[in-house]
N, C-alpha and C positions, 0 to 999 in steps of 0.2 A: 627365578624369574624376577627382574627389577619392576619400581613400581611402573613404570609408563607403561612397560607390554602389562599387567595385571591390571591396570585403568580399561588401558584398551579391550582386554577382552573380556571384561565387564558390562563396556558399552556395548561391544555385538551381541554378548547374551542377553542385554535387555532392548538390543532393538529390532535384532531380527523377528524375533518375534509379533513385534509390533509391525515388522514392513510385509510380513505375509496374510494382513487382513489391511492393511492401507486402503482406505477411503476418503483423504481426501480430495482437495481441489486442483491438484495437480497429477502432472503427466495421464496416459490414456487411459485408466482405470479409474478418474476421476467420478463422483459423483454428485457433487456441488458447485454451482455456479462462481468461479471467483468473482468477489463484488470489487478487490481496485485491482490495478494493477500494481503498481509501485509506492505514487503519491498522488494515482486518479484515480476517475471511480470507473466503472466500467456499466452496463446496461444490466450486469448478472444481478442476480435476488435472492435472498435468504427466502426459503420457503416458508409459508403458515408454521408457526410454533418451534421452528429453528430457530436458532442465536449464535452467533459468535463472539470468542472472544479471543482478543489480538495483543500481541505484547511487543514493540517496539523499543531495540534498543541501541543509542545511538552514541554520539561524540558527547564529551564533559560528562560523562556518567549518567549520560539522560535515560529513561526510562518515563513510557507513554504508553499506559495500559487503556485497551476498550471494549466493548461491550455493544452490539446490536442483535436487535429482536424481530423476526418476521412477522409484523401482526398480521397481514393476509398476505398471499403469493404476490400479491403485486406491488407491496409495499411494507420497509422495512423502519426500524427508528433505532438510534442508537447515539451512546455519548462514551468521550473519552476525556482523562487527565493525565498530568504527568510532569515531568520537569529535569532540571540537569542538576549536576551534582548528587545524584541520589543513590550511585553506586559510585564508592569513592569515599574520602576524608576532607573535603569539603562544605561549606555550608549549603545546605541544599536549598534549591529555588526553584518553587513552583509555580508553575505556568500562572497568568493572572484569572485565567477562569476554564473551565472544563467545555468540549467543544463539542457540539452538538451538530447530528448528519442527519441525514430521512432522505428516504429515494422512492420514486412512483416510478413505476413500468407503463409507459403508454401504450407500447406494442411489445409484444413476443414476433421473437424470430421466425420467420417464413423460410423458404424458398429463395427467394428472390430477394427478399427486403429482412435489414439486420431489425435487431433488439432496438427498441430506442427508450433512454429512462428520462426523468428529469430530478434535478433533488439539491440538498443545500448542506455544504458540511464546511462547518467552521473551525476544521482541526488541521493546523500546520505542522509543520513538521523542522525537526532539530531543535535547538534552545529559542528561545523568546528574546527578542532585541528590543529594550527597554525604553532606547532613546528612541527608536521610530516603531512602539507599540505594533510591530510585527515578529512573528517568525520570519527566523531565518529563512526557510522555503514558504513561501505562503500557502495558507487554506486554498484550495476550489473555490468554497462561497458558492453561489447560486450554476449551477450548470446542469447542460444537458447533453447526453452522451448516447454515441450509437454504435451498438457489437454485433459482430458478424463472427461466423464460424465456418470453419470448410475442413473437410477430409484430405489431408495429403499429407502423408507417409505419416500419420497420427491426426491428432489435433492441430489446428491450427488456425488461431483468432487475430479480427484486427477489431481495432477500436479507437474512437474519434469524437471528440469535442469542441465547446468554448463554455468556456465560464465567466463568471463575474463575481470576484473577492469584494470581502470587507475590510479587507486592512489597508488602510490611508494613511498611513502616520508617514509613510517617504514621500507622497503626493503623486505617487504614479495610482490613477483609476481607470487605465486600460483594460478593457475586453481582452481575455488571455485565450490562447487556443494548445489543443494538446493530442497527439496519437499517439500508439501505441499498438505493440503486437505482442502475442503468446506463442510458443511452441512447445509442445510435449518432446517430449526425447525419452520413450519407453513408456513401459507402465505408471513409473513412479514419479517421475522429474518434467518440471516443465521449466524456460528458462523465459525470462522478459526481457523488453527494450519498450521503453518509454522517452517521449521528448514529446518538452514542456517550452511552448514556442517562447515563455519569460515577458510577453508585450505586457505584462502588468510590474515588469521587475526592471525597468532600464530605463528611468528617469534620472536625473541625474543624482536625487539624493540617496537613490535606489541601492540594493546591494549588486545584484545582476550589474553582468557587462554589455547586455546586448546580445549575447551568444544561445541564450533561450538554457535549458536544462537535459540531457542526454543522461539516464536512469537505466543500468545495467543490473538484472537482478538472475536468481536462482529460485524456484520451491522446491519442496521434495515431501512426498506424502508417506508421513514417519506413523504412521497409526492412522487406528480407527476414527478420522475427522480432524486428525491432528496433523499440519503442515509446519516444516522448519523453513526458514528461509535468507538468505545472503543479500544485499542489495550494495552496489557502487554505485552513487549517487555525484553527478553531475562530474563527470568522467571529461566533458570540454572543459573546465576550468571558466564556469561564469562568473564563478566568486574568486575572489581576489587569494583567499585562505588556503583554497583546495588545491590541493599539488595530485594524490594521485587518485583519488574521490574520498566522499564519505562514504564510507565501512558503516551496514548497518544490521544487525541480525534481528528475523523475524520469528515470534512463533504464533499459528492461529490454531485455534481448535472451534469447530463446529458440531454443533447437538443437537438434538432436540426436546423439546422437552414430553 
């Protein structure tokens, strides 16, 4: 047996096991609220005395670990850090400060009428751009967002916002708007589509082209609260760089304490 099949079947000895008690937030055996979607937030909520924590890993060897805490069902707080070059032979660069979220649930889902939250997260996403004191992708920043759910052939969520960022250094301070949908596909797997309408990314000294951001993702619930996940991020090419997206692997785990 060469080494790649005795890798390989090392890996299903240690995961099937994990995928026959899967619990987390994906596909129809979910049982946790996903709180983003891609690189928004969604209406979902960490329960009282639940936490998660999430590991993003992306282009230049960036690495963006974080941490959120449900201190009551209706309201969660959490912070993250991280930077590029950190996996890799490069000198590494750390983001210039750690980024800090919290979300209020004004309404739980009905019938009729979706989830609606509000909340503030100042964590971007990809490397940090120096010369215009932004990320690459901008933070959210102040928003508020509203999630619906429906039964057809599984799960299936939409979701829908605007927000208002804090990063100024390109000169664009437009009001941003963004949706978004979920689909289960089985017990275990749910797949995303995000688009990020970019009105705060297309000023002229902006990175955006105008064409807003289109965010293709995967999860897959590998264990007990533990979710792996894929993401091809801005798949229209708003950025000037991106030929066939950014490639980003996700991992979350949710507990409690």
């Amino acid at each position: 047996m060469n080494h790649q099949r005795l890798i390989t079947l090392l890996l299903l000895v240690l995961l099937v096991p994990c995928l026959l008690v899967a619990q987390g937030y994906a596909g129809d055996q979910a049982t946790h609220e996903p709180t983003m979607l891609i690189d928004k937030p969604t209406a979902g909520m960490l329960k009282r005395a639940q936490y998660a924590v999430n590991g993003i890993f992306y282009q230049r060897g960036g690495v963006l670990m974080g941490v959120s805490v449900g201190l009551i069902d209706a309201f969660s707080f959490g912070i993250s850090y991280g930077g590029t070059n950190i996996i890799g032979a490069s000198k590494v660069q750390m983001n210039p400060a750690p980024g800090v979220r919290a979300k209020l649930r004004l309404f739980d889902e009905s019938t009729t009428m979706p989830a609606m939250a509000i909340g503030f997260d100042s964590q971007g996403k990809e490397p940090y751009v120096d010369s215009l004191s932004r990320y690459l992708l901008k933070s959210p920043g102040f928003y508020v967002v509203a999630s619906k759910n429906y039964s057809l052939a599984g799960n299936f969520s939409v979701h829908g916002g605007f927000c208002y960022g804090t990063e100024h250094g390109d000169g664009d301070k437009d009001l941003n708007l963004f949706v978004g949908v979920e689909k289960s596909l089985g017990n275990l797997v749910s797949v995303l589509a995000e688009y990020d309408f970019g009105l705060n990314d297309d000023h002229y000294r902006a990175i955006g082209r105008g064409r807003g951001y289109l965010n293709l993702g995967v999860r897959l619930s590998a264990g007990k609260g533990f979710v792996l996940g894929f993401d091809l991020k801005d798949v229209i090419r708003n950025q000037k760089d991106v030929h066939l997206g950014n490639r980003v692997l996700v991992m979350d785990f949710v507990g409690s304490f």
